[in-house]
Structure formats: structure tokens, C-alpha cells
C-alpha positions in Angstrom: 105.1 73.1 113.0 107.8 71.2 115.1 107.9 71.9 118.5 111.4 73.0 120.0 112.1 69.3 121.5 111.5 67.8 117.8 115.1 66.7 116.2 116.4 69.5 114.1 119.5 68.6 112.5 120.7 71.8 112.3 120.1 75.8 112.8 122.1 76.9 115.5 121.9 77.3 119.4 118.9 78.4 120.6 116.1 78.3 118.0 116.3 78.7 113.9 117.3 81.9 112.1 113.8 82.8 109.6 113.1 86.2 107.4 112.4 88.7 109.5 111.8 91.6 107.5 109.5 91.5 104.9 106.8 90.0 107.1 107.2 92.3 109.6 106.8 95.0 106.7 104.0 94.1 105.7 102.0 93.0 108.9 102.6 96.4 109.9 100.4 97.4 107.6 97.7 95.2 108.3 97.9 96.2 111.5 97.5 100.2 110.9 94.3 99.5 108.7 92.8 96.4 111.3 93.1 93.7 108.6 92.4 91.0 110.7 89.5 92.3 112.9 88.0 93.5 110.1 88.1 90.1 108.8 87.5 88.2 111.7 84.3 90.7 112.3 83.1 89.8 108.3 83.4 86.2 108.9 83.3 84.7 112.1 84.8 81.2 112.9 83.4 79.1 115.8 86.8 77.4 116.5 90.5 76.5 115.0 92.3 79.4 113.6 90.4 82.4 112.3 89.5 83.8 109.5 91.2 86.9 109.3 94.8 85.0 110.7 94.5 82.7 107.6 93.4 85.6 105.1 96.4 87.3 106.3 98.7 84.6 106.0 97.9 83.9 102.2 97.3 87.6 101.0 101.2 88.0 102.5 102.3 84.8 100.9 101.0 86.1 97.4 103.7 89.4 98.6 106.8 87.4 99.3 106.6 84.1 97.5 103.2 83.1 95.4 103.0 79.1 96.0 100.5 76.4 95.9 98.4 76.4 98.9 100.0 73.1 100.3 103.2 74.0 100.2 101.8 77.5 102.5 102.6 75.2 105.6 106.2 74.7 104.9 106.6 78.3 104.0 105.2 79.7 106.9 107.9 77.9 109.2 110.7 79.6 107.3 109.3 83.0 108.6 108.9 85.0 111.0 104.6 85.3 110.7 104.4 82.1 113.6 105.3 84.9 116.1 103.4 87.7 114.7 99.7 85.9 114.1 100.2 83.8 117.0 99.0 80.4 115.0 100.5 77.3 114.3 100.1 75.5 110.8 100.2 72.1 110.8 102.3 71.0 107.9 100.0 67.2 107.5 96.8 69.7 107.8 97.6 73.0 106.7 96.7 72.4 103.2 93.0 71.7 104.2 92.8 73.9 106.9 93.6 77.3 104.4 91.3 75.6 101.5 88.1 75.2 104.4 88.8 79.2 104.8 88.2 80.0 101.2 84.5 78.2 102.2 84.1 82.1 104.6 85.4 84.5 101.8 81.9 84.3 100.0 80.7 87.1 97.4 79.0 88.7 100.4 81.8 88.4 102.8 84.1 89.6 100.3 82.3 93.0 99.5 81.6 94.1 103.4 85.4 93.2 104.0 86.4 95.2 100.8 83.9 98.3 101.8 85.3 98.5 105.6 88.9 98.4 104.5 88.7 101.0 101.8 86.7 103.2 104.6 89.5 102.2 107.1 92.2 102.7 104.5 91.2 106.3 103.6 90.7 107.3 107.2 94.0 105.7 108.6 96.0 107.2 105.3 94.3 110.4 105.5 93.3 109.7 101.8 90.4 112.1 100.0 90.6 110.6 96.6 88.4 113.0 93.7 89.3 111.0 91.6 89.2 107.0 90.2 90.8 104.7 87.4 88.4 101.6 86.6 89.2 98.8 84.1 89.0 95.3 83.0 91.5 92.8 82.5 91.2 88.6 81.9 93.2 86.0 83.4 93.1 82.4 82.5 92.8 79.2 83.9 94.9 75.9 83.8 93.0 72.4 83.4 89.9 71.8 82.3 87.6 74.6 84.8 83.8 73.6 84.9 83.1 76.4 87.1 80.4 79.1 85.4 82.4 81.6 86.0 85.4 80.2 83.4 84.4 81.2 79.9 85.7 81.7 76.3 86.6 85.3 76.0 88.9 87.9 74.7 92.1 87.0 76.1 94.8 89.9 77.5 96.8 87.1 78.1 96.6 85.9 74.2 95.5 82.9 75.4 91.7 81.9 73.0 92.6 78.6 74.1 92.0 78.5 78.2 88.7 79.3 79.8 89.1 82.7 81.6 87.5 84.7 84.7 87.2 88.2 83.9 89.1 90.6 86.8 87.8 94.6 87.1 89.8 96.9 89.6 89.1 100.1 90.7 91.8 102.5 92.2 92.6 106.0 93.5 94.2 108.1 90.8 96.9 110.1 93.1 98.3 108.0 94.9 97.1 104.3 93.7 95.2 102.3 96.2 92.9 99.9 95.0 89.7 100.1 97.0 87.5 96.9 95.6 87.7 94.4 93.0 85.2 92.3 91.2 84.9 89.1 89.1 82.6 88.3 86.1 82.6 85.7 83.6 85.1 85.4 81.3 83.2 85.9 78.2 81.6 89.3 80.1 81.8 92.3 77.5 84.1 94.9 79.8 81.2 97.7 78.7 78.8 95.5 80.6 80.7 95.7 83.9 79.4 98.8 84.8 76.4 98.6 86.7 77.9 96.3 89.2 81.0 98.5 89.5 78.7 102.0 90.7 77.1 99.9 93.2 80.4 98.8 95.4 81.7 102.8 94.3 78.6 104.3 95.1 76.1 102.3 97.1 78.7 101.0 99.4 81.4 103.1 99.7 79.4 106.2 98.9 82.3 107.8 96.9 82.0 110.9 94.5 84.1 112.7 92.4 85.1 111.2 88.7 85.6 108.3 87.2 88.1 107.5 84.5 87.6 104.3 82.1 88.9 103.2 78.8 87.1 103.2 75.6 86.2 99.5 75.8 84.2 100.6 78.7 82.4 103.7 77.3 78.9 103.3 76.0 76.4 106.1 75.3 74.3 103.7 78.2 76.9 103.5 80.2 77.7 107.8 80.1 74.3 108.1 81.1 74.5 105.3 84.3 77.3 107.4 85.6 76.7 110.9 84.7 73.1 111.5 84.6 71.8 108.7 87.0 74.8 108.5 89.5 76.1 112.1 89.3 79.4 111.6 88.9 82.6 112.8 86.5 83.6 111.4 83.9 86.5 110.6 81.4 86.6 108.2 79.2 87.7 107.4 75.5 85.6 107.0 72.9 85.9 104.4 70.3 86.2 105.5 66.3 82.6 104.5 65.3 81.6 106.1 61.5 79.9 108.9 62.9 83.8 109.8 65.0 85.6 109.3 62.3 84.0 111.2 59.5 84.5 113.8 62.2 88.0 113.5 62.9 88.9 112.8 58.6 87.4 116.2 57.4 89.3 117.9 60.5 92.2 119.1 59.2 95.9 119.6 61.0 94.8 123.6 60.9 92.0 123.4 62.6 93.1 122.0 65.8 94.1 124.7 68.9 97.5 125.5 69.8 100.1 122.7 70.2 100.8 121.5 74.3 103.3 119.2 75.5 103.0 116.3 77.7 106.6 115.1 78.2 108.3 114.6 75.1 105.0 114.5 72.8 103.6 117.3 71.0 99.7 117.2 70.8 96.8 119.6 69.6 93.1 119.3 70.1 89.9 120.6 69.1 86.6 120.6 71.1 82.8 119.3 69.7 79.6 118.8 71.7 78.4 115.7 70.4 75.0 114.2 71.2 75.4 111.2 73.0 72.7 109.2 75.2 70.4 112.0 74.1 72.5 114.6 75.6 75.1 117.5 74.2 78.7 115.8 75.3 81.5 117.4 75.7 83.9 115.8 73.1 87.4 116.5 72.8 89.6 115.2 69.4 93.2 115.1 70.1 96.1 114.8 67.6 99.8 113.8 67.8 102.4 113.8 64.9 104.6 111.1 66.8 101.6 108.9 67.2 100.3 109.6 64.1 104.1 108.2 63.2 103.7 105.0 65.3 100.2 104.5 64.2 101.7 104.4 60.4 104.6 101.7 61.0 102.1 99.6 63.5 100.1 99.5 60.3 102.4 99.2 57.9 103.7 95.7 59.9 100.2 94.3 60.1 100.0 94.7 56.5 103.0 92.7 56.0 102.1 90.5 58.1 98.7 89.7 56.8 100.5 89.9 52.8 102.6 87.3 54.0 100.0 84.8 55.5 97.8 85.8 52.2 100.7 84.6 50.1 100.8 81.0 52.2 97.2 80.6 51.3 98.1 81.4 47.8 100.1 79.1 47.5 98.4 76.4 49.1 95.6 76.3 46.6 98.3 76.1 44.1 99.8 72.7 45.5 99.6 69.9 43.7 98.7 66.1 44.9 96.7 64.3 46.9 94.1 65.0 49.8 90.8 67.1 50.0 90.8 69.8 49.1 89.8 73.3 51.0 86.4 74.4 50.2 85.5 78.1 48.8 83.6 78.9 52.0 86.8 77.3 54.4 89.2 79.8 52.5 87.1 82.6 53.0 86.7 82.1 56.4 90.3 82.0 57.1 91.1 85.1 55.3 88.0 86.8 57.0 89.3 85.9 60.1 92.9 86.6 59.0 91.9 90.4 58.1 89.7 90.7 61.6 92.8 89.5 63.7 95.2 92.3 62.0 92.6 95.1 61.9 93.1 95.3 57.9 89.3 94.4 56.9 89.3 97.8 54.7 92.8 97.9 53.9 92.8 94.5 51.8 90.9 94.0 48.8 90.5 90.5 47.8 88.5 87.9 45.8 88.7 84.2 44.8 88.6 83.2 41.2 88.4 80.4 39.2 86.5 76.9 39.9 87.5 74.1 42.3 90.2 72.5 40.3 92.2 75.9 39.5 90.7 78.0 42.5 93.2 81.3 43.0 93.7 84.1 45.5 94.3 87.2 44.2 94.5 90.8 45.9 95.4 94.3 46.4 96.0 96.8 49.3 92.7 99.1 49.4 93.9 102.9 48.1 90.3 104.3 49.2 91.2 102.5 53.1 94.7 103.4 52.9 94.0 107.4 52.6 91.5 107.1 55.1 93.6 105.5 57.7 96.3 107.5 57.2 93.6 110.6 57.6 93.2 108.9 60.9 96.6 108.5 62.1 97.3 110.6 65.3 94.1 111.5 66.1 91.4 110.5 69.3 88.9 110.6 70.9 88.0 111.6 74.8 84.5 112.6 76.2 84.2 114.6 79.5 82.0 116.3 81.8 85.4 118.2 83.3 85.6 122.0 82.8 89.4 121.6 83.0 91.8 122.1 79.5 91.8 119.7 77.3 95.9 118.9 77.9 94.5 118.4 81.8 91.8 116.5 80.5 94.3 113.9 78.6 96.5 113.8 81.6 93.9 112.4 83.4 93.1 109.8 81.0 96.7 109.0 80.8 96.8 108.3 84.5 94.8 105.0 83.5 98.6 103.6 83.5 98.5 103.2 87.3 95.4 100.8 86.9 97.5 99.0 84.1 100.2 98.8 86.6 98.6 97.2 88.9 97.3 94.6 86.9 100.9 93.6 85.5 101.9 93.5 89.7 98.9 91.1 90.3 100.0 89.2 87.2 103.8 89.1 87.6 104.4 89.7 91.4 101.5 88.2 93.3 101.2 85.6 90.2 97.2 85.5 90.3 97.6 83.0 87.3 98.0 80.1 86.6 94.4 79.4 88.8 93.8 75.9 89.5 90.9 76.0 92.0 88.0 74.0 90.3 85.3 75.6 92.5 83.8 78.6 91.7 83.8 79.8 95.4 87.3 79.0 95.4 88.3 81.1 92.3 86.7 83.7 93.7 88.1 83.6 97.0 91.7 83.2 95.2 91.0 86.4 93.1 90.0 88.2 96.5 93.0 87.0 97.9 95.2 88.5 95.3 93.7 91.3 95.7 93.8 92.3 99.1 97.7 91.1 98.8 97.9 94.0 96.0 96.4 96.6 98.6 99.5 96.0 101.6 102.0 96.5 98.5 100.3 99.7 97.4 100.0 100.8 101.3 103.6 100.0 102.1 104.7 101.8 98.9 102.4 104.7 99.6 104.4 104.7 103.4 107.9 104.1 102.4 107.0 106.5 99.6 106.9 109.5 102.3 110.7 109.4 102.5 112.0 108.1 99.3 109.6 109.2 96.1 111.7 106.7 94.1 110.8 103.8 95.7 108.7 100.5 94.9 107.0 98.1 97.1 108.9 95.0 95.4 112.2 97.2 96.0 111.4 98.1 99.5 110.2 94.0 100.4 113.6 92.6 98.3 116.1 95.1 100.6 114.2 93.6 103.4 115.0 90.3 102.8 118.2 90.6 104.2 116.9 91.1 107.9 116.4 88.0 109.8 115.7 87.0 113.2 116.4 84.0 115.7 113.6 82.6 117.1 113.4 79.7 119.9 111.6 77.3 117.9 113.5 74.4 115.3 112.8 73.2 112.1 112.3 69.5 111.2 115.4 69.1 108.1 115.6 65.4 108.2 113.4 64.9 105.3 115.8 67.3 103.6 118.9 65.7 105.0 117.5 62.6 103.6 117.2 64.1 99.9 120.3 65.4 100.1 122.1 62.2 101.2 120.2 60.7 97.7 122.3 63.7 96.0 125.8 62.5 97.7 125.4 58.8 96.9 127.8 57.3 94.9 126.5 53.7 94.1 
């Protein structure tokens, strides 16, 4: 940072005009839930600038404008943050000195900060949350990561080819405030996440009530972790294993209860209690015409699709001239995994015939899979230990969309990818980051919320924008001036 003597080139009498508004926004916020003591409390710092200051300054820099951590200096100038956290950032060491803080945001650190805020949150926000959306989501990483954590897994981001971190949230249902995150490998199965998960929710924060979680999450070991062992509520979908859908293929369109709307869609359902993890469940199959609809062209394009990409194999067995040829065991291979990619393993009927020099594809779509699918179309699955209807049951589940949400903000607004941090400490102090960045956008839309139901965080930061302020400090623009005399030059 230049100090008011330094040559400016430019901004006015008086000082330099910076943005004002958003900053102020959203270190409000920290303020009301005592960010930075908490931090500084967590993870004392002997001397230069504390903890919780930096933690601060980069969790708001993932709000406004997501940048690589040495370019953070320069930034910080432009704003109006000098004057509110009372630090100056070197531009020549600013870089290293927000990097050494990542060393103080270990796994340890990282938990106690997330447990007093979430405490400090629900006091200061009068929050009494019964109920809370888990899930899973991936995101990948740029380079070539040596850190355990980075592994091959299922990609949201259809991206098989990077290594991935795997990224669980958990969040109130009404309204959404994220209370604690965690980080696993990214080849972690999202079933397997669990265990961890109930000690942070009940362990540390000591929270009850029910939990809702997808069906990729739902195990008959993982029903009995959090219902029988923990206590707890649950809903949660379950996946169509044979046993499901025999049941739901001999339940007939009669046989379902009374048709309920939820908007626009018209659903039925019929109850079961299932054994699962050695205990009667309460199981709830639901049906929908206009899913039963989408479900019916979704398929009907995968089966195109794969047709299509059947036909290029075809005909690549067909072609003439020179070059080795594919092997039985490489075609089947691709067509297996082909099939497994689209979901159409027992919709496709298929066989190779004839001997390497005239080897042919041939097949058919599967009549038997066909009238089974489309004996499936429409209908799910939920189980619950809720006494509540089954249409109050589904709208519970439903409300799994904030938890999506908030994953495609921490993707597209705070930009937690690309990651380039080689370090596993480092990736995980950059996920935490991102994190607590997501929880002063979801408390300043929870606020501004009060007064205008329509409103958004992003919405709320981008009218701010406009709202500057002078302040008696300059800005060094001579390297700029310099650049921009390269631009002018005629020779």
C-alpha cells in the first residue's frame, strides 16, 4: 500500500475514490456474528497481521471478485476494507503473507472456528433450525495435484479427466445457512461421508431434529447411524435396488392414494413398511404422470444416442484397409461401457458375430427392459421416520434444492474452482475459505431478506457497487500509466 506522499498520478484532491459498499455490506456481517475474534481466538498469531483480519479479507474477496491470491494485494487497495480491518497489505509481500495464513487454518482449526460460528450464528440470528439438508458435490483441480486428498472420482463437474477433492455441506432447511463443511478424497463414495458428517452435527454442535439426504447417501448402515444410534429424523431417497422395484412394477396406477399437488405437478403415493437395517421402515412410493412423461423422452434420447454410437462401431469393424485391428474383448469393452454411461445396460440387446476377418455388431432394443422401464416411469422412492403426510414428507425432500443452490453459488459466484494449491493444507484451507465466504452471502441475504423477500445476495452486493467513498490515502497508477502509454504508441 502506497502511503499518501507516494506519486499518484491521478484520483482527485484529497485521497482516491474506492467501492464503498459492498465491503461495508458484508463486514457488517462479520461483525454481528464476531468473525474475526472468533478467528483470531481459534488461531492465534504471535505478530504481523492476524489471522482472523486475513481470513476475512479472502472469504470477502471470494464475495466481490474471486482472484488469485497474488493479485489479493492490488485488490484490496481499490476498496474500502484498508479502513475497516485496519491492515495494510504490502503489494511486494502480500502474496506470501495470505499463503503463510493458510499454514493456521488446519483441519482442527477449521472445525472449532466452524462450531463457534454456527453457535454464534444461530444465537445472533435467532435461528432454531429442526431441520437440515446434507449432500455431496466434487470439484476439480487444474495441474497435475499430488496431494492425497486429489483423486479419480465421479465427476459433477463431467470432468473423469482432473483429479478431484470431494466437498459435503450441510445447511438449515428454512432459511439456508450453511453451518459446516467438510472435505474427503475425491474418489470418497458420498454414502461413506456419513460418519464424519454426525460428528461436526452432533458431537460438536449438538444439533437435533432431521436430517434430509439424497439417495446416493442413503444406506440401510447409514439409516441405522442416524436413526437408531444418533436419534435423529430422517428423509432420504432410496435408490431402485431389485427388491424396490419389483415393488413399485406390480403397484399399479389404482392403487396409489388420492392425487396432491405440489405446484404445477400432480403426484400420488402409497405407503409400505419395509425392513431395512433389520428394522420395519417407513417407506413411501410416489408417482407422477409428468415425470413419468420426462422420464420416457430422457430415455428415449439416451437410446438414440447410444443407437447412434452403436452404429459408429458398426461400421468401424466394417472398414476396409490397413492397421490393427480391434480385438473381440476391446469392442466389448467399449460397448459395455457405452451402455453403463447411458443407463441402457437392459434396454440393449447385443452380440458380436462372426470371426476376426468379418467380425459384425448386431443388435436390438430389449422388449422385456423396455416394459419394465416404462412400468417404472414416474414412480420413487423416499424412506422416513416423519409422522407427517406423505405430500409434506416430499416437500421436505424437495427442499434439498437449497443445498444444490448453494453449491452452484460456491461454484459460479465465489468460483471455488479452478484450485491450484498443490498442498494439501492449502486445498483445504482454500475449500474453508470458500466456505465461510458462502455463509456472509447467505447472512446478508437472510438480513436484506427481512425487507425485500425477493431479494438475492449477489443482487443486493451488485446494487451496492455503485456506492463509493473518498478516502485520504493515493494509489500508485504509474505502472499503469506506463502500460497505457505502450497502448498510445504509434512507432
Amino acid at each position: 500500500m502506497c502511503s499518501p506522499s507516494a506519486k499518484d498520478g491521478s484520483k482527485g484532491k484529497g485521497g482516491t475514490v474506492v467501492e464503498y459498499g459492498p465491503a461495508k455490506a458484508l463486514h457488517a456481517i462479520a461483525q454481528r456474528i464476531d468473525f474475526v475474534e472468533i478467528v483470531n481466538r481459534i488461531a492465534p498469531k504471535r505478530n504481523g497481521i492476524p489471522v482472523g483480519e486475513l481470513t476475512l479479507l479472502m472469504a470477502i474477496n471470494r464475495c466481490l471478485d474471486p482472484r488469485a491470491k497474488w493479485t489479493i494485494p492490488n485488490w484490496y487497495q481499490r476498496t474500502y476494507l484498508p479502513e475497516l480491518l485496519g491492515v495494510e497489505l504490502p503489494e511486494e509481500s502480500g502474496y506470501q503473507t495470505l499463503t503463510r495464513c493458510l499454514d493456521y487454518l488446519t483441519d482442527s482449526v477449521q472445525m472449532e472456528i466452524e462450531m463457534a460460528l454456527a453457535s454464534r450464528v444461530m444465537e445472533r440470528f435467532h435461528l432454531k433450525p429442526d431441520c437440515f439438508l446434507y449432500d455431496v458435490t466434487s470439484t476439480f483441480v487444474e495441474g497435475e495435484g499430488v496431494a492425497g486428498i486429489l483423486q479419480f472420482g465421479y465427476s459433477r463437474d463431467h470432468r473423469p479427466d482432473r483429479k478431484q477433492v470431494n466437498y459435503a455441506l450441510c445447511v438449515t432447511r428454512k432459511p439456508t445457512v450453511p453451518l459446516f463443511h467438510q472435505a474427503f478424497p475425491g474418489n470418497t463414495v458420498d454414502s461413506k461421508t456419513v460418519k464424519d458428517t454426525m460428528n461436526r452435527f452432533q458431537d460438536g454442535l449438538g444439533l437435533e431434529g432431521c436430517l434430509v439426504i439424497d439417495r446416493g447417501i442413503v444406506t440401510a448402515a447409514n439409516i441405522v447411524e442416524i436413526v437408531d444410534e444418533r436419534g435423529l429424523d430422517l428423509v432420504g431417497g432410496l435408490r431402485m435396488d431389485r427388491r424396490l422395484r419389483s415393488i413399485a412394477m406390480k403397484a399399479s396406477p389404482d392403487s396409489f392414494g388420492k392425487p396432491f399437488g405440489i405446484g404445477k405437478e400432480e403426484i400420488r403415493a402409497r405407503e409400505y413398511r419395509l425392513p431395512i437395517g433389520g428394522m420395519p421402515r417407513r417407506c413411501i412410493l410416489y408417482f407422477s404422470g409428468e415425470k413419468a412423461a420426462r422420464d420416457r423422452k430422457t430415455r428415449e434420447r439416451r437410446l438414440a444416442k447410444v443407437e447412434e454410437e452403436l452404429g459408429d462401431i458398426a461400421s468401424s469393424l466394417r472398414r476396409d484397409g490397413r492397421g490393427r485391428r480391434p480385438t473381440r474383448k476391446g469392442i466389448e469393452r467399449r460397448i459395455e461401457r457405452l451402455l453403463e454411461d447411458k443407463s441402457c445396460n437392459s434396454l440393449i440387446e447385443w452380440r458380436l458375430v462372426g470371426g476376426r476377418g468379418g467380425r459384425r455388431l448386431k443388435w436390438n432394443r430389449s422388449e422385456e427392459g423396455l416394459r419394465e422401464a416404462e412400468c417404472l416411469d414416474g414412480k420413487y422412492w423416499l424412506v422416513t421416520t416423519l409422522k407427517a403426510s406423505p405430500k409434506e414428507v416430499l416437500e421436505i425432500y424437495r427442499s434439498r434444492d437449497a443445498v444444490e443452490r448453494a453449491f452452484r453459488i460456491t461454484k459460479e459466484t465465489i468460483k471455488i474452482r479452478p484450485i491450484w494449491n498443490r498442498k494439501e493444507e492449502h486445498i483445504k484451507a482454500h475449500l474453508f475459505i470458500c466456505f465461510l465466504a458462502y455463509l456472509l452471502l447467505s447472512l446478508l441475504e437472510l438480513q436484506v431478506r427481512k425487507k425485500e423477500p425477493a431479494m438475492t445476495a449477489v443482487r443486493t452486493l451488485d446494487e451496492l457497487r455503485d456506492m463509493t467513498r473518498r478516502v485520504p490515502r493515493l494509489i500508485d497508477t504509474r505502472r499503469a500509466r506506463t502500460l497505457l502509454g505502450y497502448l498510445s504508441d504509434r512507432g
